[in-house]
C-alpha positions in Angstrom: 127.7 129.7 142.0 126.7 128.0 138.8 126.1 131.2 137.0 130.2 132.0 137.5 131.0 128.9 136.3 131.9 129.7 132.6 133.9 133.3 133.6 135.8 131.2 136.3 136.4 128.7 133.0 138.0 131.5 131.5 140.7 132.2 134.0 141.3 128.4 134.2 141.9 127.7 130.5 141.9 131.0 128.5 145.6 132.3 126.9 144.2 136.0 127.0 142.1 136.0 130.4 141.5 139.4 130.7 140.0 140.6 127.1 138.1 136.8 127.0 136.9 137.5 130.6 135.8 140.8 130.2 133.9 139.5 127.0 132.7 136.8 128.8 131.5 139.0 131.6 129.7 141.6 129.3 127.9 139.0 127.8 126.8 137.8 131.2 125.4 141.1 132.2 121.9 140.1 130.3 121.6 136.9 131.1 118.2 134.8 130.1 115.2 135.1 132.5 116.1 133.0 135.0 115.6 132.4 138.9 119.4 132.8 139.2 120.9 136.1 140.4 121.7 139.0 138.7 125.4 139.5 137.3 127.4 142.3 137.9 130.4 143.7 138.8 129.6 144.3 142.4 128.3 140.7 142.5 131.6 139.1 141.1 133.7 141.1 144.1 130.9 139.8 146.3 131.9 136.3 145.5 135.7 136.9 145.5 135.9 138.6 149.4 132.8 135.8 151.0 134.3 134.3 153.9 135.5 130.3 153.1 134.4 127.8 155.4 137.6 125.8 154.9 139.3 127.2 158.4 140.6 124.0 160.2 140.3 126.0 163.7 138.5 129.2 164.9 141.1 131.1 166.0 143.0 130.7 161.6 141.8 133.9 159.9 139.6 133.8 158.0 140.1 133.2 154.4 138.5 134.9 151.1 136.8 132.5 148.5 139.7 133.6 146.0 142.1 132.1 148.5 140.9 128.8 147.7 141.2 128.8 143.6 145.1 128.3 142.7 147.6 130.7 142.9 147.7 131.0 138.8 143.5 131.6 138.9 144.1 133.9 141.8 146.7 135.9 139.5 145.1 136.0 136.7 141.4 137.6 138.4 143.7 139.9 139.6 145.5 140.9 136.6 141.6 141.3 135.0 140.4 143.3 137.7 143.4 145.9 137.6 142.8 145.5 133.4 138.8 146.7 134.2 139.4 148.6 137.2 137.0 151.6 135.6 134.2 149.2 135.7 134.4 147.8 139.9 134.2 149.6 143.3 137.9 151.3 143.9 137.0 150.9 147.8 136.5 147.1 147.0 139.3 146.4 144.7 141.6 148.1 147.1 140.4 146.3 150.1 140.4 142.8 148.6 144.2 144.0 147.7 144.8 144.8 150.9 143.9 141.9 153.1 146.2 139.7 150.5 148.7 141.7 151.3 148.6 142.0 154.6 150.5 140.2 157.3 150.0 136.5 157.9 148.5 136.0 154.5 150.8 133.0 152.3 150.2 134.2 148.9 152.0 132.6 146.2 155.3 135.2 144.3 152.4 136.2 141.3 149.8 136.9 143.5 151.2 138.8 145.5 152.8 140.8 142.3 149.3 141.0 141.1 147.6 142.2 144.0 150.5 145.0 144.5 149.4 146.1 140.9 145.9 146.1 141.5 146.4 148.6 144.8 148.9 150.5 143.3 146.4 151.3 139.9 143.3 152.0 142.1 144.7 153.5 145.9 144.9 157.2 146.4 147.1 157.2 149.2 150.7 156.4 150.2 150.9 152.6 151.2 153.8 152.5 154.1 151.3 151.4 156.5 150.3 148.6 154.3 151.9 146.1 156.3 150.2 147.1 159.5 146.9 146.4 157.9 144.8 143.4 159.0 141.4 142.8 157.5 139.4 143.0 161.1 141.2 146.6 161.4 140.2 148.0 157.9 138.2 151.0 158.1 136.9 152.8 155.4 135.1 156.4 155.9 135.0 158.0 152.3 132.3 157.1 150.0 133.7 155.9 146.8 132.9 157.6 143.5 131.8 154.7 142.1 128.3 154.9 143.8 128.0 158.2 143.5 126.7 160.6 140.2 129.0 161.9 137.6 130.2 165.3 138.4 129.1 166.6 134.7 125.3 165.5 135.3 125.4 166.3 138.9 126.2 170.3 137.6 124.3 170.0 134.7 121.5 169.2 136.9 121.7 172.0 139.1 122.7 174.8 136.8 119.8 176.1 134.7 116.9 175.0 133.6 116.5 171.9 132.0 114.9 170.4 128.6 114.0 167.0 130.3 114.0 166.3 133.8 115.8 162.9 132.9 118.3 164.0 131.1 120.1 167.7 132.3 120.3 169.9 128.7 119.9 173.3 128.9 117.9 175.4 126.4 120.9 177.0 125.5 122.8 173.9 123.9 119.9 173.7 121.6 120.6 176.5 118.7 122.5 175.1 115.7 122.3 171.8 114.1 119.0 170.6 112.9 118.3 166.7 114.4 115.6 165.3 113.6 114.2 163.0 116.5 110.8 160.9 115.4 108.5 159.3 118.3 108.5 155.2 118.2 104.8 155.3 117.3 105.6 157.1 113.7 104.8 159.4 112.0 106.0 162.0 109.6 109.9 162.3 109.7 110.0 165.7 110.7 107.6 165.8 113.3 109.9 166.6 115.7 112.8 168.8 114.5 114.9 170.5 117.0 118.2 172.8 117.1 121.1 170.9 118.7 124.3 173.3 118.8 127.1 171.0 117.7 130.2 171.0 119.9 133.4 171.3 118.4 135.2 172.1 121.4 138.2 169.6 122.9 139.1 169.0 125.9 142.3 170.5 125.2 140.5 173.9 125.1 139.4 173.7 128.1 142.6 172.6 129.0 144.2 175.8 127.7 141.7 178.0 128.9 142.4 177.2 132.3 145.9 176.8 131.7 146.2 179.8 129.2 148.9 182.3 129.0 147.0 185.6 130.0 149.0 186.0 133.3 147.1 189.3 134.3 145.9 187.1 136.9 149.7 186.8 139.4 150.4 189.3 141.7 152.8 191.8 140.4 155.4 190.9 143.0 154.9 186.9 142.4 156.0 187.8 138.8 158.7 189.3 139.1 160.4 186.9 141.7 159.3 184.4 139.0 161.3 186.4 136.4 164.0 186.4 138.8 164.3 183.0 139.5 164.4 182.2 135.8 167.6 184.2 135.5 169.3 182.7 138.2 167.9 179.0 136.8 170.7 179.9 133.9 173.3 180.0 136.0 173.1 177.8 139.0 177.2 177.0 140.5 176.3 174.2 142.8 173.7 171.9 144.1 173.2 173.6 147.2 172.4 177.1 145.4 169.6 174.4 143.3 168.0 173.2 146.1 167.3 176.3 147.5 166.1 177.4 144.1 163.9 174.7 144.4 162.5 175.7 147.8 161.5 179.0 146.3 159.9 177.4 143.7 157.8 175.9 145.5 157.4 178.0 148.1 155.6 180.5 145.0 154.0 177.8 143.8 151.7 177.0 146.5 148.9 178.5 144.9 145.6 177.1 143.1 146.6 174.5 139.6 146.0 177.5 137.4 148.0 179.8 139.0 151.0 177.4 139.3 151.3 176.6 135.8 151.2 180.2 134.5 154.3 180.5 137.5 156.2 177.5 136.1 155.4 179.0 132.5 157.1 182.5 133.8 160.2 180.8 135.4 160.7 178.1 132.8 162.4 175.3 135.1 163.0 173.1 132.1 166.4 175.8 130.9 168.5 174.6 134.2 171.0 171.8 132.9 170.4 168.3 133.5 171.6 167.7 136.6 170.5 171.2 138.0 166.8 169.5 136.8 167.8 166.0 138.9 168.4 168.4 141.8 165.5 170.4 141.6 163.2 167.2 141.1 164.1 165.8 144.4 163.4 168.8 146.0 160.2 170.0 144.2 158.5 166.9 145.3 157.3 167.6 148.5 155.4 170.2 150.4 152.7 171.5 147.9 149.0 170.4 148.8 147.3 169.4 145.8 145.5 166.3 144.0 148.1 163.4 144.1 148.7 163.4 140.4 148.8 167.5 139.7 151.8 168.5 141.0 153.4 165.5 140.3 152.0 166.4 136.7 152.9 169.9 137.1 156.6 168.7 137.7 157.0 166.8 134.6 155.5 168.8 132.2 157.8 171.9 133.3 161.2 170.2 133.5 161.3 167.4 131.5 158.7 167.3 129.3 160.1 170.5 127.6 163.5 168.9 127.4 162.5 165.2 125.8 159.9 167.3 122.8 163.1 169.1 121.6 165.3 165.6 121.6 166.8 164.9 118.5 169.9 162.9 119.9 170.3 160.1 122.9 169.1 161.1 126.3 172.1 161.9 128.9 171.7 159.3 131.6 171.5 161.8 134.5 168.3 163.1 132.8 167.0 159.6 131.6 167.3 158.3 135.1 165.6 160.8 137.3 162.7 161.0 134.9 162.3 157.0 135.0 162.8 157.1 138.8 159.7 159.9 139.0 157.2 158.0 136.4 157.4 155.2 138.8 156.9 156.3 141.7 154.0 158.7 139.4 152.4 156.6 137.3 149.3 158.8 136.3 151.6 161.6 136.0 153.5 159.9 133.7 151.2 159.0 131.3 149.3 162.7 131.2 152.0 164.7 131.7 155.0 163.5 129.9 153.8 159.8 127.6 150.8 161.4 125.8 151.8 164.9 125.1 155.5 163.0 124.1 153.9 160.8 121.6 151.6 163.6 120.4 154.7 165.2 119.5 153.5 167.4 116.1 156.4 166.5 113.8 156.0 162.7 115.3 158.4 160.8 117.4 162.5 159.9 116.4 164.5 157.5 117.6 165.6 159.5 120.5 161.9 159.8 121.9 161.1 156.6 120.6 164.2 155.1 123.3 162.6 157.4 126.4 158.9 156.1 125.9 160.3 152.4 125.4 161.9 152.9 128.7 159.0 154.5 130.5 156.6 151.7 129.4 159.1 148.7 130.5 160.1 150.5 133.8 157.4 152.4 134.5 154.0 150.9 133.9 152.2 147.9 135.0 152.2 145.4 132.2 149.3 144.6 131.1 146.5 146.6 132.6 147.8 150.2 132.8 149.7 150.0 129.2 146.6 148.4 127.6 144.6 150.8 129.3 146.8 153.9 127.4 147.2 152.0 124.1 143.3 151.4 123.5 143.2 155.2 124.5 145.8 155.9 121.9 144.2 153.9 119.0 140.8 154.7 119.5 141.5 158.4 119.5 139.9 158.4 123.5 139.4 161.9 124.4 140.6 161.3 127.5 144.1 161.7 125.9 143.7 165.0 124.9 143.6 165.9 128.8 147.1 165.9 128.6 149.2 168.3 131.1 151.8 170.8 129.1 152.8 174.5 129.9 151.2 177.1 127.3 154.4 177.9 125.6 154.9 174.3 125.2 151.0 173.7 123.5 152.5 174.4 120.0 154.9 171.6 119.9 151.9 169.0 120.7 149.4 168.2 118.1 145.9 166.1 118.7 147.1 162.8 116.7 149.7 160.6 116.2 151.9 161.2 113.6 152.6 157.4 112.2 156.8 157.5 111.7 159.0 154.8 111.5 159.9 155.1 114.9 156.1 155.3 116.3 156.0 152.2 114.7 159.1 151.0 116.9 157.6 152.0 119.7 154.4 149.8 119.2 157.0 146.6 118.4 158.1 146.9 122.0 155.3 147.8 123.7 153.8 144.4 122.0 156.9 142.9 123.0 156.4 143.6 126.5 153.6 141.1 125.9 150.6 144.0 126.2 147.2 142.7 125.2 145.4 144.7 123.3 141.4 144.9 122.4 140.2 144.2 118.9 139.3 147.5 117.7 142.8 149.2 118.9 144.5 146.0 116.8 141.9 147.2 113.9 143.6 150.3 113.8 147.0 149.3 114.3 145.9 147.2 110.9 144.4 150.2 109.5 147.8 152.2 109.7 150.0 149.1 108.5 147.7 149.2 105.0 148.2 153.5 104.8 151.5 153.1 105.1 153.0 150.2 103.3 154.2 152.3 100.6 155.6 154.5 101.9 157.7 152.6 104.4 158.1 149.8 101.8 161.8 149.4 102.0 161.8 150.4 106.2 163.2 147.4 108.2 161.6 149.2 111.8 157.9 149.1 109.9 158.3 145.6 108.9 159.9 144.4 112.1 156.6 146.0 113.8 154.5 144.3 111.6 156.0 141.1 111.9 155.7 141.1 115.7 152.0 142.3 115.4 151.2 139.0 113.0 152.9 136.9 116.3 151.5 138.7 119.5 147.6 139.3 117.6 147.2 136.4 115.4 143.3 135.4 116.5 142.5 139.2 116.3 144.1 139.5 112.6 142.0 136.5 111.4 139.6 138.7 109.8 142.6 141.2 107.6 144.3 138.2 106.9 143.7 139.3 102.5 144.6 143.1 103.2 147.7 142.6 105.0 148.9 140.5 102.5 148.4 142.5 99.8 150.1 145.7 102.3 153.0 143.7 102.9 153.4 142.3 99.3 154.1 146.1 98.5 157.6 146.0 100.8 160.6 144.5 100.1 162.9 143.7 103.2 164.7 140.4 104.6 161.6 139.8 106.7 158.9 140.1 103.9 158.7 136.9 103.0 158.9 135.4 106.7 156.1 137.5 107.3 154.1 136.1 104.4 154.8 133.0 105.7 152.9 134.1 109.1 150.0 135.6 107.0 149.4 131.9 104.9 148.9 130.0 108.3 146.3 132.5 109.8 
């Protein structure tokens, strides 16, 4: 228990528990030599779920260890485990959830919002039957992917022949790019000299190739209802003639994910007016058998996706509303299929856009692990974002960074105002940006509004660009230059 002592410190007294926790907890990983147990993730959900021995009687129920700590410690573990939910056991984190929310249990309001975060981010099922659940009737049968080996080296391994047994390259990815690799015994610098093809392909090609517009692949016959059903998409009378459209959608779209898309690319749901989309959406939900977040993905990226890249004036509300009402209830959805490829927008985000994404973080999202989660994505230029869901026709309109206008800088004032925490290097190149583009938004009030509400939400993580901030912001002249000045002196 000792060797917990300083992390648990950390939810008791830190302002920022989840990046000083997961510091806190790297750092323990690699502990001195020592007689005490080894640290790890599994280890630290080991210690939240032992059984307490403080049960007055034997027929109470029994009670976890994190039951014990105060409600605001409870809440704030939780918060850090749904912020590095990548790094622990999905089977664990959603069983601990579970059992605190399950009947009987008197959790305190926060906890209980906490731990409805936590199995909402990490459960890949539908959770009506959450409130039958009791921890003695928990069963689980699927092995989680946490334990098990990465797809990629699992097919690597088994498909050709390898260089090293350890480590599954083929002979074929070594053609191109001359590395030199040199033995730790020494030895003349280009003993070893191999070829290394250099890849310079993104995961948005892969993307498109499986996604891509040859449609030589659909029947003849599931073409041309498809064409048929985009002509009658123009002109739809009445909700009743939309919801049958929307059967027939997805009755023809009850194929593989390839063979969808390339569908919904043919009939071009996203031309039926607003509230022929709102129709269609509630109807299109159901009754396709697929991975939990592709059709929902699917959806988005074909009706309203399309719609929000070509805004250039206020949303209508019917449209507005359905979408928010979807990215809820599709959380992972919303972020692939409709926030990244939105922000990636090619000629940048307006205000418009800038008012949908604003809306879809505050409504949407879990503050702060799912939103910190996308941000350090975002900054960091994470790959993973370029896995983003769009239609082929749509691919042109999306480019692979973020184009830094006035209003993407709005958008990052409220998402820090929605009291996001973010990690040092995404605040490094939120920093970064500020310094490019002092000039030239020298006179903007959005750009120094953002930076003014950067100084106050990152202050211990701007510490170190205290000098080149203040000589970026000496360049603008607004009402809030010298206020932020101000802020910059007392860092």
């Amino acid at each position: 228990m000792e060797s917990w002592i300083p992390l648990l410190q950390v939810f008791s007294n830190s302002t920022c528990p989840e990046t000083e926790a997961s510091k806190c907890l790297e750092e323990m990983f690699n502990p001195p030599a020592s007689n005490s147990p080894p640290i790890s993730t599994t280890s630290f959900l080991s210690l939240l779920m032992r059984p307490s021995d403080n049960s007055s009687s034997p027929q109470e129920k029994r009670v976890m260890w994190i039951e014990t700590l105060p409600s605001v410690v409870q809440a704030r573990i939780l918060s850090f485990l749904a912020y590095q939910h990548q790094r622990f056991c999905s089977r664990e984190l959603c069983r601990l959830a579970r059992v605190l929310l399950s009947e009987g249990r008197r959790v305190d309001f926060w906890v209980e919002k906490a731990a409805q975060q936590l199995l909402d981010l990490v459960s890949l099922s539908n959770y009506q039957w959450l409130s039958h659940l009791n921890l003695e009737s928990e069963e689980e049968t699927e092995e989680d992917d946490f334990y098990m080996m990465p797809d990629w080296l699992r097919d690597a391994a088994r498909d050709g022949e390898s260089v090293f047994p350890w480590l599954p390259m083929s002979v074929d990815e070594l053609s191109a790019t001359k590395m030199p690799l040199t033995g730790s015994s020494g030895g003349d610098e280009d003993d070893l000299l191999i070829d290394v093809e250099e890849s310079k392909q993104k995961n948005t090609d892969v993307m498109m190739v499986e996604i891509g517009e040859d449609e030589s692949d659909i029947d003849d016959e599931v073409e041309k209802v498809a064409k048929s059903l985009k002509t009658e998409l123009l002109h739809i009378d009445s909700n009743l003639r939309a919801v049958e459209l929307a059967r027939e959608i997805r009755k023809l779209c009850s194929g593989g994910r390839r063979e969808r898309l390339l569908i919904l690319n043919l009939i071009e749901p996203w031309s039926a007016d607003d509230e022929a989309a709102a129709v269609l959406l509630s109807h299109l939900s159901g009754g396709i058998e697929a991975d939990e977040c592709d059709w929902p993905s699917h959806i988005l990226c074909s009706v309203f996706l399309p719609k929000f890249l070509v805004l250039n004036e206020p949303s209508s509300r019917v449209l507005l509303n359905i979408t928010l009402e979807y990215c809820r209830a599709h959380q992972r959805a919303a972020e692939y299929a409709l926030f990244f490829p939105l922000i990636l927008r090619k000629d940048g985000i307006n205000s418009p856009v800038c008012d949908v994404l604003t809306r879809v973080v505050r409504e949407c999202l879990h503050p702060p692990a799912h939103v910190s989660a996308f941000c350090q994505k975002l900054l960091t230029k994470d790959e993973d974002v370029l896995r983003f869901v769009c239609l082929p026709c749509h691919r042109c309109l999306i480019g692979e960074e973020l184009v830094w206008t006035e209003s993407l800088f709005s958008l990052w004032r409220n998402i820090l105002d929605h009291n996001v925490h973010l990690m040092q290097d995404s605040v490094d190149q939120l920093v970064e940006q500020v310094c490019k583009y002092s000039k030239r938004y020298s006179r903007s009030l959005k750009f120094a509004n953002f930076v003014l509400c950067l100084i106050n939400k990152c202050t211990p993580s701007l510490r170190p660009h205290k000098l080149i901030l203040t000589a970026a912001v000496e360049k603008s002249d607004t009402i809030v230059t010298k206020s932020i000045l101000s802020k910059l002196s007392a860092l």
